[in-house]
GUPALUM-450378 format. One record per residue (C-alpha): residue number from 1; x, y, z; residue in one letter. Coordinates in pm, whole numbers, plus 50000, padded with zeros to 5 digits. Layout:
<recs>
REC   pos       u       v       w   code
REC   NUM       X       Y       Z      a
...
</recs>
This chain:
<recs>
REC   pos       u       v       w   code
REC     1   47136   90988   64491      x
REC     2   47306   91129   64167      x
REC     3   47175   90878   63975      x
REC     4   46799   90911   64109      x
REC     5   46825   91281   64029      x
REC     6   46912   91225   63680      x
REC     7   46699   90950   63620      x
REC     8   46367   91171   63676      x
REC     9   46549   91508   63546      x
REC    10   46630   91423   63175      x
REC    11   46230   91311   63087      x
REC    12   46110   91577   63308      x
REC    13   46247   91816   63104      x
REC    14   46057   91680   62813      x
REC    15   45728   91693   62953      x
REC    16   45711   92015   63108      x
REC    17   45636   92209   62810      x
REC    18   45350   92452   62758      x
REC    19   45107   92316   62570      x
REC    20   45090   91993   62810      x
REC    21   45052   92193   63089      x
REC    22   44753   92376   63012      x
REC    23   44599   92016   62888      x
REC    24   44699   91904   63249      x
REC    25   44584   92258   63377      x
REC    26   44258   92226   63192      x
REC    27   44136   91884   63301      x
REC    28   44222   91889   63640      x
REC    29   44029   92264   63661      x
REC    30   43737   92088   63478      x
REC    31   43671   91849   63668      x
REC    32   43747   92069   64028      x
REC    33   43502   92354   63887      x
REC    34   43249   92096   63874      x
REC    35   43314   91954   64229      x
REC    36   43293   92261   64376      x
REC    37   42974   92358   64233      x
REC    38   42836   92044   64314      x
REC    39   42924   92097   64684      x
REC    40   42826   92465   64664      x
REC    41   42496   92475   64482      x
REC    42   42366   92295   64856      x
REC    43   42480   92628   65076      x
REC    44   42426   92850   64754      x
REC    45   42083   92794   64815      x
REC    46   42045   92740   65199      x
REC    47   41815   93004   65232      x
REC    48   41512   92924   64957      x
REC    49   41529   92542   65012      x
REC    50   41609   92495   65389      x
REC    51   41238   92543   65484      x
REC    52   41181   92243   65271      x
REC    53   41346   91974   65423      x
REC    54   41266   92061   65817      x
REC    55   41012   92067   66018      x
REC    56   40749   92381   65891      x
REC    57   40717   92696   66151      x
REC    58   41072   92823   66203      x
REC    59   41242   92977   65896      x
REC    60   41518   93058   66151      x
REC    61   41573   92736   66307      x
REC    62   41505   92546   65947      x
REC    63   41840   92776   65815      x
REC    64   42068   92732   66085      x
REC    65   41946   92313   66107      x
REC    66   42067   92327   65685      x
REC    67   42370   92473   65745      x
REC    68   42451   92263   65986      x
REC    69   42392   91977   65770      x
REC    70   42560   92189   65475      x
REC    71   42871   92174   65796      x
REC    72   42826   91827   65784      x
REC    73   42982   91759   65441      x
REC    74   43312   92001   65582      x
REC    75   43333   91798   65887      x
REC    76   43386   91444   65704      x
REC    77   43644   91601   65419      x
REC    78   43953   91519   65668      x
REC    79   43816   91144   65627      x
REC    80   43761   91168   65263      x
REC    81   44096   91276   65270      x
REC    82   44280   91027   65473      x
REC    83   44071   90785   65227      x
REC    84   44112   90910   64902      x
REC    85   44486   91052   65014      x
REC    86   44603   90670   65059      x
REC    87   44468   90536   64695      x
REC    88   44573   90848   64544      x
REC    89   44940   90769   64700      x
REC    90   44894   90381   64626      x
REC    91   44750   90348   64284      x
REC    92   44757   90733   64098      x
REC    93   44642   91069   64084      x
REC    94   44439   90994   63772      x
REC    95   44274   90701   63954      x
REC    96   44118   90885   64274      x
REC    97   44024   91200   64126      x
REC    98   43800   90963   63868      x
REC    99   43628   90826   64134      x
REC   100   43580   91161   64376      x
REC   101   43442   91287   64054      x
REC   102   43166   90999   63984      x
REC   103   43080   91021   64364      x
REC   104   43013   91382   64395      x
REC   105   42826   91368   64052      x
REC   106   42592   91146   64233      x
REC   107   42568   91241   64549      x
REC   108   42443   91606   64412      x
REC   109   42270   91433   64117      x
REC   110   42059   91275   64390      x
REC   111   41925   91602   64568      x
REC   112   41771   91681   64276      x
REC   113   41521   91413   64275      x
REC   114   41496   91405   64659      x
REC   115   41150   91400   64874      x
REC   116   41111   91727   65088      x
REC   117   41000   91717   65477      x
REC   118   40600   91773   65367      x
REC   119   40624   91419   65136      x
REC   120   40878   91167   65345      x
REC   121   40925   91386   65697      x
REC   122   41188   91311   65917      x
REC   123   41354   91053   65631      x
REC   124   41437   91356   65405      x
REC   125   41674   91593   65661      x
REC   126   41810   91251   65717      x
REC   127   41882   91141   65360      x
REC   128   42030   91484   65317      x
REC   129   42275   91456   65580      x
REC   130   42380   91137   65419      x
REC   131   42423   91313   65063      x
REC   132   42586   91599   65240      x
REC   133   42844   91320   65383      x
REC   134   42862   91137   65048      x
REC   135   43003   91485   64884      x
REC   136   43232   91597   65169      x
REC   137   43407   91264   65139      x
REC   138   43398   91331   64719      x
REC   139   43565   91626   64771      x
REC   140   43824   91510   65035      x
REC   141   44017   91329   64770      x
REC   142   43929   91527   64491      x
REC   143   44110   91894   64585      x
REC   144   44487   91680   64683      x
REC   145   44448   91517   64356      x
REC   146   44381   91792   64148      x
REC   147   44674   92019   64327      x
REC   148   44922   91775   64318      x
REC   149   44854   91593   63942      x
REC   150   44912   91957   63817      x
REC   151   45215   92025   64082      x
REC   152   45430   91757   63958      x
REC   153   45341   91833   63612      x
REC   154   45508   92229   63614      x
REC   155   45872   92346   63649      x
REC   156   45954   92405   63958      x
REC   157   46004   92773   63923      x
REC   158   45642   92830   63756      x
REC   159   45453   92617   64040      x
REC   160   45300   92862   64220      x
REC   161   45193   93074   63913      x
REC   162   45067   92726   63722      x
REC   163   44868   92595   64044      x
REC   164   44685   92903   64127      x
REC   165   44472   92850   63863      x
REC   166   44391   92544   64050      x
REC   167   44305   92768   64317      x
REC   168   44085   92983   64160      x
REC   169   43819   92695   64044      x
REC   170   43683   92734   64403      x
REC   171   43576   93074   64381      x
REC   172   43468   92938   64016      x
REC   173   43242   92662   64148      x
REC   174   43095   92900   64375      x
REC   175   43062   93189   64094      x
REC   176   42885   92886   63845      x
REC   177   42617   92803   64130      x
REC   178   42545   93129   64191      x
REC   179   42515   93256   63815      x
REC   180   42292   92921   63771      x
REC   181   42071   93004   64010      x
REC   182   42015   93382   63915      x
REC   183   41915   93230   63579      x
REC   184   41661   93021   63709      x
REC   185   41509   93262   63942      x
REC   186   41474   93524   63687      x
REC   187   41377   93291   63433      x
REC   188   41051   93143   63654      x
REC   189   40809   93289   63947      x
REC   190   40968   93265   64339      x
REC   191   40647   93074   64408      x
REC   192   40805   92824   64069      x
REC   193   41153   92819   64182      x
REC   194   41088   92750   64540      x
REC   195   40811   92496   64564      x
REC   196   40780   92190   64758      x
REC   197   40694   91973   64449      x
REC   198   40928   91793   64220      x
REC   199   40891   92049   63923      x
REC   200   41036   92301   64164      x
REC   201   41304   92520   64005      x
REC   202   41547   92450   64262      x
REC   203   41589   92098   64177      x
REC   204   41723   92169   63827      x
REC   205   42078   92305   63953      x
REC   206   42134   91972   64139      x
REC   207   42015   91784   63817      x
REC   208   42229   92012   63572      x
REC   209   42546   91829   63753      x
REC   210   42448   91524   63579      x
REC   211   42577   91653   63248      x
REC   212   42866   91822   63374      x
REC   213   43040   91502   63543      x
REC   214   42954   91358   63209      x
REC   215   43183   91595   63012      x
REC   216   43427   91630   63293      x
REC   217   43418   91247   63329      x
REC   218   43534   91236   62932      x
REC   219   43811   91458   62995      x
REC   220   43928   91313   63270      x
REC   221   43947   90948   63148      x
REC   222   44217   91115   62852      x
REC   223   44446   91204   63135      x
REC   224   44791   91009   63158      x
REC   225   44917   90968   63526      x
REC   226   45159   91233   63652      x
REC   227   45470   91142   63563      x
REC   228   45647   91207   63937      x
REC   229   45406   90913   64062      x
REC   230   45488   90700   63738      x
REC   231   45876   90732   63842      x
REC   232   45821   90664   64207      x
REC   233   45630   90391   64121      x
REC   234   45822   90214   63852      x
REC   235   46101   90255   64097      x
REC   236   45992   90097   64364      x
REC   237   45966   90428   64575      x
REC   238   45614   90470   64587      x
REC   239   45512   90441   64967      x
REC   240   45335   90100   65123      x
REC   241   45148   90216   65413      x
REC   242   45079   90592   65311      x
REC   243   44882   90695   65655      x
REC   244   45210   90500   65848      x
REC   245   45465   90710   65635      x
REC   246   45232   91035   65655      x
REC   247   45121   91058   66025      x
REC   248   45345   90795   66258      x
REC   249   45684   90981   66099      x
REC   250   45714   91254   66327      x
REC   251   45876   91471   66113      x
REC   252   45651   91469   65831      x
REC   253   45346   91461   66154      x
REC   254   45511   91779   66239      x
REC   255   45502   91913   65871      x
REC   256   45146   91842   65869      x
REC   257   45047   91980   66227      x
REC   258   45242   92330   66108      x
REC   259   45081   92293   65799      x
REC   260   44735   92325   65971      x
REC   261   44757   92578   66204      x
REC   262   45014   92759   66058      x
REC   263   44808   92809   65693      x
REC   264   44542   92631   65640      x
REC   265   44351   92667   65906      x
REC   266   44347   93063   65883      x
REC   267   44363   93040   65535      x
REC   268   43993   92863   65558      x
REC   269   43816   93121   65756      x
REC   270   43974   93355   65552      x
REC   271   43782   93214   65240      x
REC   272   43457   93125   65390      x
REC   273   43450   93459   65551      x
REC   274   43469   93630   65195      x
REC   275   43242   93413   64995      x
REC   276   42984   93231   65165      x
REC   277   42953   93394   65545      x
REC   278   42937   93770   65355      x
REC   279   42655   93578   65146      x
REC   280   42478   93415   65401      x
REC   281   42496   93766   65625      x
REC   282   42371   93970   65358      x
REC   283   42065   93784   65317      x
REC   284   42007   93697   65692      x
REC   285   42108   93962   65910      x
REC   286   42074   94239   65668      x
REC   287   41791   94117   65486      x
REC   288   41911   94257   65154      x
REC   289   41716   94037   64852      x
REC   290   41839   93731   64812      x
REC   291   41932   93810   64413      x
REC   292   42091   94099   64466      x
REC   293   42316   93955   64770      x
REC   294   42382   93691   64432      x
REC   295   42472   93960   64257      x
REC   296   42716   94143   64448      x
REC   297   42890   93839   64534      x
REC   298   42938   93718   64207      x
REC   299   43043   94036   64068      x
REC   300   43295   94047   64351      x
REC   301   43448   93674   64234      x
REC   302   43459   93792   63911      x
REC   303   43692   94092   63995      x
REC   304   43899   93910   64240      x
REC   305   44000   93616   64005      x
REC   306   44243   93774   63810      x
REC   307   44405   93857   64202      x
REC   308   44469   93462   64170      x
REC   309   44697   93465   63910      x
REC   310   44888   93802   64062      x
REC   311   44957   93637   64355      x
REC   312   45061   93300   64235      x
REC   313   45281   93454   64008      x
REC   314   45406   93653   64296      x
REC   315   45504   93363   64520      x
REC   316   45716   93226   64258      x
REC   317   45931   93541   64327      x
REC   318   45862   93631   64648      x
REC   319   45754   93320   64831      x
REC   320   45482   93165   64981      x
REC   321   45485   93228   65325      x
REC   322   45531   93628   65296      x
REC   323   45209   93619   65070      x
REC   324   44988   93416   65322      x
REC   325   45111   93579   65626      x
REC   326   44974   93869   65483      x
REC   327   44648   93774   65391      x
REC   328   44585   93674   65722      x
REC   329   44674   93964   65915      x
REC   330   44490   94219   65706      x
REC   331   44201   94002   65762      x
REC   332   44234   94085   66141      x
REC   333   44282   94382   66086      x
REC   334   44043   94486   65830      x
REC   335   43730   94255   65891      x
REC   336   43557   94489   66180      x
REC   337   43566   94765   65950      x
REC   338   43464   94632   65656      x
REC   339   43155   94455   65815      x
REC   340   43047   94792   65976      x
REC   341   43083   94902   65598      x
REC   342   42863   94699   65469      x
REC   343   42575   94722   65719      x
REC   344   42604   95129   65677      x
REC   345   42628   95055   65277      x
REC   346   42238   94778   65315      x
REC   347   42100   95110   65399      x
REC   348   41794   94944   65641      x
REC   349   41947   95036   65938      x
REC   350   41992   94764   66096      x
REC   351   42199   94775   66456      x
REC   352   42131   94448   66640      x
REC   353   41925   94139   66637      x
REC   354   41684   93984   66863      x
REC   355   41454   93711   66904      x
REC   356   41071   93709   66930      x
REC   357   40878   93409   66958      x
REC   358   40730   93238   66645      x
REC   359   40353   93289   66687      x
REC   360   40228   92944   66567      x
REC   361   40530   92708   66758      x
REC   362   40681   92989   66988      x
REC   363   41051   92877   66914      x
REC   364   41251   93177   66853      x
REC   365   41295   93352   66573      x
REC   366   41569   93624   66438      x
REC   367   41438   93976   66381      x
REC   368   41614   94269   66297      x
REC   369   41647   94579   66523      x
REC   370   41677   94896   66328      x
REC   371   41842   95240   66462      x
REC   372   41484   95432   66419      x
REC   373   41255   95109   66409      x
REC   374   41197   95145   66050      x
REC   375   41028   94784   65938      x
REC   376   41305   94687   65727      x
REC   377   41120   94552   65423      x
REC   378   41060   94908   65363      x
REC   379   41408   95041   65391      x
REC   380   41525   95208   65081      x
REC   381   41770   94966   64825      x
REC   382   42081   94861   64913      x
REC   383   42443   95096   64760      x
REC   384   42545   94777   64554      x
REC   385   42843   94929   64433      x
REC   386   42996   94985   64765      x
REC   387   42913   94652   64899      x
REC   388   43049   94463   64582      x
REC   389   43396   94731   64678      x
REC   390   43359   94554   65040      x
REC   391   43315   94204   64885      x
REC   392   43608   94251   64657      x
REC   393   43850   94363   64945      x
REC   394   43756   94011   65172      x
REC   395   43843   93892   64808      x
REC   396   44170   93969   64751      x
REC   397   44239   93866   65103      x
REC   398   44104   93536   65006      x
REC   399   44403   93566   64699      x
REC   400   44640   93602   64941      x
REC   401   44612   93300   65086      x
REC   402   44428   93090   64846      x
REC   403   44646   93136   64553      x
REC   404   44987   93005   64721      x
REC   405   44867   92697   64890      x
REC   406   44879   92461   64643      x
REC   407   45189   92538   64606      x
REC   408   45331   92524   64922      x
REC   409   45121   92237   65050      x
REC   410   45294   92043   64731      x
REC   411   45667   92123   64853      x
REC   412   45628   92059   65211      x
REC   413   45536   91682   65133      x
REC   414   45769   91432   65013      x
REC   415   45637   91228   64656      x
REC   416   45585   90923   64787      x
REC   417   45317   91089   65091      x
REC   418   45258   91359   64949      x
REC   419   44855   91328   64805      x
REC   420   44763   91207   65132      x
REC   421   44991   91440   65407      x
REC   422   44818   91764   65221      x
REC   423   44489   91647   65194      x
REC   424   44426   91603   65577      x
REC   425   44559   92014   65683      x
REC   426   44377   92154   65378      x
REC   427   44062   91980   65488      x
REC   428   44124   92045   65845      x
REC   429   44162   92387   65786      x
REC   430   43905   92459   65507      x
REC   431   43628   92170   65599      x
REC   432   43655   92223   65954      x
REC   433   43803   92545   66040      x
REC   434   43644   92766   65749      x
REC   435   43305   92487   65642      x
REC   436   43205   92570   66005      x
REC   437   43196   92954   65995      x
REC   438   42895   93026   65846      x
REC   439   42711   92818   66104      x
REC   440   42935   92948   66398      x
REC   441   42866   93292   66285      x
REC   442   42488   93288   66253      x
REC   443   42502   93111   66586      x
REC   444   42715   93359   66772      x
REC   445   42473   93670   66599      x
REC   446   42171   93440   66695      x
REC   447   42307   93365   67084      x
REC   448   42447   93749   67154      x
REC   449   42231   93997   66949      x
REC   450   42537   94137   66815      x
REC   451   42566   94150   66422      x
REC   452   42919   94184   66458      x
REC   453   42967   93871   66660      x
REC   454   43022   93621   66388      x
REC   455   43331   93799   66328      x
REC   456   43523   93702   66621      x
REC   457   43588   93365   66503      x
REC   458   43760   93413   66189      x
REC   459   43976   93688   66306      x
REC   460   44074   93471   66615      x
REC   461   44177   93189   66352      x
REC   462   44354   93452   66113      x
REC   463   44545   93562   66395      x
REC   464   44610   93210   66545      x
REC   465   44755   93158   66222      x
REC   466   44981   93432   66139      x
REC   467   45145   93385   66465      x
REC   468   45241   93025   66414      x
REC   469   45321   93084   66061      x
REC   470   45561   93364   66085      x
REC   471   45731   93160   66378      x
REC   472   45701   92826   66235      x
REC   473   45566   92774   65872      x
REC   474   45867   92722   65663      x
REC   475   45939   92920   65323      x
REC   476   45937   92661   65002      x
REC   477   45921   92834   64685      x
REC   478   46284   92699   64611      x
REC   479   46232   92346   64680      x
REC   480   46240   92132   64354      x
REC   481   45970   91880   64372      x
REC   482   46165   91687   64085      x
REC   483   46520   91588   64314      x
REC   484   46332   91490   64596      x
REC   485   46344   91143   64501      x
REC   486   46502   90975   64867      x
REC   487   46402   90909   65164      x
REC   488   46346   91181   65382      x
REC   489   46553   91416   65164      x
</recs>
């Protein structure tokens, strides 16, 4: 075991040195930025585009039937995972994350040039789904590769503050689609931007992807293979049968099961409740302008990414667990509040939501109730500033237990497993568990009449979570990634 230890410790000391860390840092976060605005860009614009490709009559039922299908591409990331986890642990980090790149690239490419419902009908909801599976599988391999290829490239005592950068391309993806699509819209007419023709404005976000898998691509193909997967491999250690190893070993099954539901899993709803449920709630239950919601969303990101950094930094000292924990439980506590904020703060009034039939197909449709019946579309303008302070405060809650995950999900694996045992909780907990909470929210506002209903499933997760991680999650900021090199160590 000596003699292992040494034989990875002496070169390991060679590589780790600044400068090739922030190459490593900045090709990995390239390439991730791009996958995540590829993914994004779909739910960024669920509400101008999801008329499109369903049938006409219902805007209500045409959202909630897109975000479902934007769901779609969160329920199949476990599988992308499990699939791109194995080659990743077979043949390289470098080698999967190339090919979850070119994948995603198309897949989004391809919505760009797609037929709406009014030119193909029922074949273009169809061919979306099938995109929308295409890039959840794209980005099942690609976040694993990404966190790991830069985890076993950073001293051990750094990882947390190195890999949070990692973390923060996320938020980034979802800050690019956003500021793209701002652009557009106040660069062209609504009518421009969201027609059902192929000039239409929205198409040119999904094309723009094109060239940035291109540049990302070039990067990408520079990349050497991390050197923790070169040694296992060269030394025979590298696992076989990856999903055997990963899943049929109970106690790396059991890592992975605490992994889930003792972090990820709140750690998703956490994220999704920050970012794209306080987006898609601004513009559909309080009917603020879909450019200003933008707005104070992005502006939100764009204070909370330093909080990142902070808090990756901080679980190098600290830990990881204490950090997370954290996160969680001030979402439970703080999420009520903050929601009753911001409906005060949209300034139209609005107090519940119910549905009236749709005069031309009489399918229901959402319509706000106000406090004194005001119509809302001629309540006074939103208090921006206070809403981007209630944004920013789901934010750094969405630091807290974004930034350390990498991290942790990195040292709770052992080399030789490790791309695909993280994959499959992460995607779990943010595909499943946090993808499906904008859909489950809407749902539960749409089924009760309660604009405060949405909010019961992410706090139940969040608390789920914090109890199973303060009794079970283990604490792994001192495990060095670079001795673990036998079995079962």
């Amino acid at each position: 075991m000596e003699a292992a230890e040494k034989a990875i410790s002496t070169p390991t000391e060679s590589e780790v040195s600044t400068s090739k860390i922030w190459q490593v840092i900045g090709a990995s976060s390239a390439g991730t930025v791009i996958e995540w605005y590829d993914f994004y860009i779909f739910g960024s614009l669920a509400t101008i585009i999801s008329p499109l490709f369903y049938p006409p009559g219902n805007d209500t039922f045409a959202l909630i039937a897109y975000l479902s299908t934007f769901a779609v591409g969160f329920i199949v990331r476990p599988f992308g995972a499990l699939f791109f986890g194995r080659i990743g642990d077979l043949v390289g980090r470098k080698y999967a994350f190339l090919v979850t790149l070119l994948l995603m690239g198309g897949a989004t490419a391809a919505v760009g040039f797609l037929p709406t419902y009014s030119q193909i009908g029922i074949f273009a909801p169809i061919l979306l789904i099938f995109i929308r599976i295409l890039q959840g599988l794209a980005l099942g391999g690609e976040y694993g590769g990404a966190a790991v290829y830069v985890a076993e490239h950073v001293p051990d005592n750094r990882r947390g503050f190195y890999t949070s950068i990692i973390q923060i391309t996320a938020s980034l993806g979802l800050l690019i689609s956003l500021a793209v699509i701002i652009w557009l819209q106040n660069s062209m007419s609504a009518e421009a931007f969201a027609a059902d023709s192929f000039t239409a404005g929205w198409r040119i976000p999904f094309i723009i992807s094109i060239f940035l898998v291109g540049m990302s691509l070039y990067i990408r193909l520079k990349m050497k293979e991390s050197p923790i997967f070169q040694h296992i491999k060269s030394s025979g250690m590298a696992s076989t049968q990856p999903l055997v190893d990963a899943f049929v070993n109970p106690e790396n099954r059991r890592r992975v099961l605490i992994s889930l539901f003792g972090a990820t899993a709140g750690q998703g709803v956490v994220w999704y409740t920050g970012q794209f449920y306080a987006l898609f709630y601004m513009q559909t239950i309080l009917k603020i302008e879909r450019i200003t919601a933008s707005y104070i969303i992005a502006v939100g990101i764009v204070l909370a990414i330093p909080f990142f950094i902070l808090f990756g930094w901080l679980s190098d000292k600290i830990g990881r667990k204490k950090i997370m924990m954290a996160g969680c439980l001030l979402a439970v506590i703080f999420y009520y509040p903050i929601y009753k904020g911001m409906v005060h703060y949209a300034g139209n009034g609005v107090a519940a939501i119910h549905a009236t039939p749709d005069p031309i197909t009489k399918e229901p449709k959402l319509s706000p109730v106000t406090i004194n019946e005001t119509p809302v579309t001629n309540a006074p303008a939103p208090n921006a500033p206070m809403l981007v302070l209630l944004i920013f405060i789901q934010l750094i809650f969405v630091t807290m237990v974004y930034a350390p995950i990498a991290a942790y999900l990195v040292e709770a694996f052992p080399a030789k497993v490790r791309y695909t045992s993280l994959s499959l909780p992460y995607h779990i907990g943010n595909g499943v568990f946090g993808g499906l909470l904008p859909t489950i929210g809407l749902l539960a506002c749409a089924w009760t009449g309660n604009i405060y209903a949405g909010l019961v499933y992410p706090i139940a997760i969040a608390a789920i979570t914090f109890v199973i991680g303060m009794l079970y999650l283990p604490e792994t900021h001192n495990h060095k990634i670079w001795e673990e090199f036998t079995e079962n160590k």
